[in-house]
RODO-2510 file (C-alpha; in nm, 4 decimals, decimal comma):
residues 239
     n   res          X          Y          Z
     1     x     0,0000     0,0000     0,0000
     2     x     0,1497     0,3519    -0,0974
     3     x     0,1787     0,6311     0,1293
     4     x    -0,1289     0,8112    -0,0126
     5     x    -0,3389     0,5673    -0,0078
     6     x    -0,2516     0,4943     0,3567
     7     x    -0,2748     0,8370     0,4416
     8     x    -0,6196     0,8478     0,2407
     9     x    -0,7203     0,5462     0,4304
    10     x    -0,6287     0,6962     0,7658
    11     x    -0,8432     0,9690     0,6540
    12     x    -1,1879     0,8109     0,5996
    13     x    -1,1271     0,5898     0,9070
    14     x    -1,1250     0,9463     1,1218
    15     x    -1,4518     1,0798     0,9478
    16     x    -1,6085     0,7531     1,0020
    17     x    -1,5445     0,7978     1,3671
    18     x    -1,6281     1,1835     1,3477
    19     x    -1,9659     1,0427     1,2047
    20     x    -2,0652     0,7982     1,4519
    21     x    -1,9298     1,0028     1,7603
    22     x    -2,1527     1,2895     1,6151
    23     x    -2,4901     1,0166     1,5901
    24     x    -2,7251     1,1423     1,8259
    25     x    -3,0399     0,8514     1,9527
    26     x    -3,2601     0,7980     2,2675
    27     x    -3,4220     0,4762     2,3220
    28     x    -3,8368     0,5064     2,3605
    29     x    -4,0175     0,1271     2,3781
    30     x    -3,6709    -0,0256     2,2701
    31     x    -3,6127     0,1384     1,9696
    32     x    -3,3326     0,2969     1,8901
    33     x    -3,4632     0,6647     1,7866
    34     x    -3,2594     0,8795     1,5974
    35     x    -3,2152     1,2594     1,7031
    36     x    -3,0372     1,5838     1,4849
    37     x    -2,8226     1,7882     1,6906
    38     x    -2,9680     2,2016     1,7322
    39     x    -2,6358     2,3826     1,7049
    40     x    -2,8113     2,6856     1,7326
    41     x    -2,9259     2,6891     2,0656
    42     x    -2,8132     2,5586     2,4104
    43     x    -3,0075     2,4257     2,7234
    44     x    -2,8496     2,6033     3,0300
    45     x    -2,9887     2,4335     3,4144
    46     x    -2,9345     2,6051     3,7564
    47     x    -2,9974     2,4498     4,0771
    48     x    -3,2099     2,6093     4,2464
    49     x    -2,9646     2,6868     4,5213
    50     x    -2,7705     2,8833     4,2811
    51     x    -2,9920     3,1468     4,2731
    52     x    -2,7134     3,4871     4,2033
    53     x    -2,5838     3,2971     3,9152
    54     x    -2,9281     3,2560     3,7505
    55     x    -3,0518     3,6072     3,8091
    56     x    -2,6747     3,6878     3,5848
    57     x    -2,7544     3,4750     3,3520
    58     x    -3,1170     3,6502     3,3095
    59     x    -2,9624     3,9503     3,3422
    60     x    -2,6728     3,9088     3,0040
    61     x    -2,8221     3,6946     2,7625
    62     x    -3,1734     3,6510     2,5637
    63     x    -3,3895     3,3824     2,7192
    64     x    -3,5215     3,1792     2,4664
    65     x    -3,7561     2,9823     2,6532
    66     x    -3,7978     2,9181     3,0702
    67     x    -3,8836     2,6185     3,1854
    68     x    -3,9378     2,6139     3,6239
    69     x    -3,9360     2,3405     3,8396
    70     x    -3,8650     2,2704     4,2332
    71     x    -3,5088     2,1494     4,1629
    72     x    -3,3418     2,4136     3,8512
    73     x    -3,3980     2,6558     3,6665
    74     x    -3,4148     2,5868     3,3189
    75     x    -3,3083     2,8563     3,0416
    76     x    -3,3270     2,7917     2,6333
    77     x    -3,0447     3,0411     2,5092
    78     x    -2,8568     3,0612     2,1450
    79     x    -2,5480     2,9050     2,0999
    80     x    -2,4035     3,3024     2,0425
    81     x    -2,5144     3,3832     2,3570
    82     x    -2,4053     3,0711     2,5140
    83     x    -2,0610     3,1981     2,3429
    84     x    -2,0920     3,5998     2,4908
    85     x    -2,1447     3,4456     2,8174
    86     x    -1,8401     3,2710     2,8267
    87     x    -1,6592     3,5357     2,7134
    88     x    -1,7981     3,7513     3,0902
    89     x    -1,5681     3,8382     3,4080
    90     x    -1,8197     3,6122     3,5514
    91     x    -1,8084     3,2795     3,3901
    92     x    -1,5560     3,1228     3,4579
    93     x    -1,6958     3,1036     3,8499
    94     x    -2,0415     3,0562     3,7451
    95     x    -1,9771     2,7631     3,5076
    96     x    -1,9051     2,5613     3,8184
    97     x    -2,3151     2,6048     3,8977
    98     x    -2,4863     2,5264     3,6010
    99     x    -2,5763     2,1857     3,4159
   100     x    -2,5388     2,2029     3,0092
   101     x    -2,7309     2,0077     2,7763
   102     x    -2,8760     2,0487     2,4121
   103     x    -3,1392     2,0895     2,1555
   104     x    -3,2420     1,8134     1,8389
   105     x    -3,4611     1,7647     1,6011
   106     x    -3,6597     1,4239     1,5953
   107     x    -3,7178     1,2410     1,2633
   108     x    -4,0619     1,4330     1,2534
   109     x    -3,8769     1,8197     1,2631
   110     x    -3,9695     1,8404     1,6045
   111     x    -3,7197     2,0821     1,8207
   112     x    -3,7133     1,9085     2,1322
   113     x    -3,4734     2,0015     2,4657
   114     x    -3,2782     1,7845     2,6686
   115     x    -3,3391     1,8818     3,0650
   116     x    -3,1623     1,7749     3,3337
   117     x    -3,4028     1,4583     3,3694
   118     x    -3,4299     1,0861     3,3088
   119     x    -3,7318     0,7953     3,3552
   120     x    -3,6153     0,4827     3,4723
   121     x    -3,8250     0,2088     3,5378
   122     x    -3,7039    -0,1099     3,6943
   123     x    -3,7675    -0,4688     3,6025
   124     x    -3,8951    -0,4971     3,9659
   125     x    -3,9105    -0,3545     4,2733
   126     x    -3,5791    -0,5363     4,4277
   127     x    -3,3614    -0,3263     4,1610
   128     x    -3,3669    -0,0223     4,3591
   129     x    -3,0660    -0,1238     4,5501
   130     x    -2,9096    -0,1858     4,1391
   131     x    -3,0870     0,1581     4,0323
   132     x    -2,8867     0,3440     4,3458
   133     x    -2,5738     0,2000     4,2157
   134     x    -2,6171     0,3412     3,8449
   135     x    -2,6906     0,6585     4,0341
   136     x    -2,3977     0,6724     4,2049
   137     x    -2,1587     0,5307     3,8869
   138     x    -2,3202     0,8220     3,6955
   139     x    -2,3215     1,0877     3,9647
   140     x    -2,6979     1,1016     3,8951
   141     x    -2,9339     1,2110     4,1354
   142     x    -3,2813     1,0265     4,2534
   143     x    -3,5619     1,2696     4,2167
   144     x    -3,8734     1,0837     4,2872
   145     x    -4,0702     0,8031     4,2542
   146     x    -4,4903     0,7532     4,2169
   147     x    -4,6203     0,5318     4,4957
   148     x    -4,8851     0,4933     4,2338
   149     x    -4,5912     0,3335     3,9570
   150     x    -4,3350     0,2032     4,2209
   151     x    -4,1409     0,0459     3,9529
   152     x    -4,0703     0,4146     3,7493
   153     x    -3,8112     0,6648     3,9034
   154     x    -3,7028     0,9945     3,7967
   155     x    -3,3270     1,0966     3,8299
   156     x    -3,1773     1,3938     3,7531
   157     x    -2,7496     1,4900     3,6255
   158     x    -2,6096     1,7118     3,8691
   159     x    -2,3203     1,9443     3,8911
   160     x    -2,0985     1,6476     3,9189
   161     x    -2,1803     1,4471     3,6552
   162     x    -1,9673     1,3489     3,3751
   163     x    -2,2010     1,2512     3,0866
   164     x    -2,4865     1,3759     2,9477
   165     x    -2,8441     1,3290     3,0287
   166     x    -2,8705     1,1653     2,7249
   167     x    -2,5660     0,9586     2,7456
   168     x    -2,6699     0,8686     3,0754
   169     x    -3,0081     0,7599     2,9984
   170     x    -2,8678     0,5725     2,7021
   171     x    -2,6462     0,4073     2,8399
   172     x    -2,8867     0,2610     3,1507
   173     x    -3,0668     0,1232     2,9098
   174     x    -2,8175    -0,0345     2,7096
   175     x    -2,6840    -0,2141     3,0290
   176     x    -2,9701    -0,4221     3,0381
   177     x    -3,0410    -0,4022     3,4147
   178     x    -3,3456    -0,1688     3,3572
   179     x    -3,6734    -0,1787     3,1539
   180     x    -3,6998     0,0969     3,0160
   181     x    -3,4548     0,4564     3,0630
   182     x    -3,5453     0,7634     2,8537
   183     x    -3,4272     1,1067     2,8453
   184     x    -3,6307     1,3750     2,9415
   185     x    -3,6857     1,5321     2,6115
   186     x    -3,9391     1,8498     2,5744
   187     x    -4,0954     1,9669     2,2969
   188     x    -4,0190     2,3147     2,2571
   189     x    -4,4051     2,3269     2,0449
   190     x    -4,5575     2,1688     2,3951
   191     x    -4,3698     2,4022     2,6812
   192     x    -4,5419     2,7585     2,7830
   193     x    -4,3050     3,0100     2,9228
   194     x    -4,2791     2,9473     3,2946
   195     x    -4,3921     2,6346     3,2581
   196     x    -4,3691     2,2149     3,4179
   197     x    -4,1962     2,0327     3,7014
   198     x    -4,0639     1,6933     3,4726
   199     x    -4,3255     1,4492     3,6695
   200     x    -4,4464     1,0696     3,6230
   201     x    -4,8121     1,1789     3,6949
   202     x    -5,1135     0,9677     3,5992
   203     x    -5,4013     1,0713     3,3430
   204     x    -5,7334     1,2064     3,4773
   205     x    -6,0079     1,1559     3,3419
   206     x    -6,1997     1,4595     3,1791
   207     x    -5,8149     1,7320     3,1150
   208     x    -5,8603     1,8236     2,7607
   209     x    -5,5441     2,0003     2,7029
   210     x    -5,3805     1,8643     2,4393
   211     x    -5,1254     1,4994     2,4386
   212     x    -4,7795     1,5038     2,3225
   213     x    -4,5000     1,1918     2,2934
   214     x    -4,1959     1,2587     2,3496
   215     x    -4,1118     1,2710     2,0217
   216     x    -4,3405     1,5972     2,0189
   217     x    -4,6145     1,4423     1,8304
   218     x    -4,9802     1,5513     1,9146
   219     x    -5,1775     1,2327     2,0082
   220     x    -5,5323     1,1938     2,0532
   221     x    -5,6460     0,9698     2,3587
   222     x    -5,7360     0,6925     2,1158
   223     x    -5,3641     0,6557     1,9633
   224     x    -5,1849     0,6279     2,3415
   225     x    -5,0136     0,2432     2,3985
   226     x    -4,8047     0,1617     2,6739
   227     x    -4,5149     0,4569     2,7065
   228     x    -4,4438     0,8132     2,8590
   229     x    -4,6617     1,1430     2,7539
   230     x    -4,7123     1,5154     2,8532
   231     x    -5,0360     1,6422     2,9031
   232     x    -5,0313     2,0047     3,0944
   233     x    -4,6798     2,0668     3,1686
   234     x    -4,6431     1,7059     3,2832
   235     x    -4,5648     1,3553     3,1928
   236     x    -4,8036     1,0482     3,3030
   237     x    -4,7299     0,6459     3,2087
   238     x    -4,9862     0,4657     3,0226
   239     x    -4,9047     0,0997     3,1245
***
């Protein structure tokens, strides 16, 4: 083999690695689903003990879109103002408080945000002890979990965790160990400023607002099967 064509081989084995490190997927009902990267806009969470860095944040750069819970607040920005804010005094400090994550597109054109969140739901109830020890691998946080769906949890990233909430909820599910693990992934068409606490709720009877998936999709209560919709700022399990 010749030195260019080595070198030219070299060279399409780095793109194809580019490529596949680039593929972006969640898994919803064990399918693999494949997501488009937003480069346009970032995801920015604050705990809500961080309080002075959020009002800064407010304070330098467009929000986008605000989505409030108990635990962080959640701010929608554009990449270039992700960029002028790391170019502030204050920055460097405040990046130590605050949780990034991103923005895709799902198959359908959907813009949909990644928040701090994930839905796990064991095989059965003795996995807790297992689900605690993912938590702690992944420097994950347990939220809650619905005495009325004992088997479904809700964790959260925090400031200390390496991966993604993606990459986290990925690769839970991946392991094996769990039956389901999806990202918390919010249609941007669904979420009213100021709006939902991420929440395994159940459906009652008589709300007509209208059903998303989580791909962003409007559903009508006919379509729902077994999986994970919003409906009013929160998510509820049809089993």
């Amino acid at each position: 083999m010749g030195k260019k064509t080595f070198l030219m081989l070299l060279l399409c084995i780095s793109c194809s690695i580019h490529a596949i490190s680039q593929t972006y997927y969640y898994y919803y009902q064990g399918r693999k689903i494949p997501l488009t990267l937003n480069e346009n806009k970032v995801c920015i969470s604050i705990p809500k003990t961080c309080e002075s860095t959020s009002e800064r944040i407010q304070t330098n750069v467009q929000i986008l879109v605000t989505i409030k819970n108990e635990n962080f607040d959640i701010f929608v920005i554009t990449q270039s103002d992700f960029e002028k804010l790391t170019s502030l005094d204050f920055w460097e400090e405040d990046a130590k408080s605050v949780i990034l994550s991103s923005l895709y597109f799902t198959e359908n054109d959907q813009e949909v945000v990644s928040t701090p969140y994930l839905n796990v739901r064991l095989k059965k109830e003795e996995d807790e002890d297992l689900l605690t020890l993912y938590a702690e691998k992944y420097k994950l946080n347990i939220v809650n979990n619905s005495p009325l769906m004992p088997l479904w949890y809700i964790l959260s990233v925090t400031l200390e965790s390496e991966k993604s909430p993606l990459e986290c909820a990925n690769e839970i599910f991946e392991s094996g160990d769990f039956a389901t693990s999806v990202p918390d992934l919010a249609s941007i068409a669904s979420i009213e400023i100021e709006s939902t606490v991420p929440n395994i709720t159940t459906l009652t009877t008589g709300e007509s607002s209208e059903i998303y998936d989580l791909q962003g999709r409007r559903m009508q209560p006919e379509e729902l099967h077994k999986g994970i919709y919003i409906q009013n700022g929160k998510k509820f399990v049809v089993e």
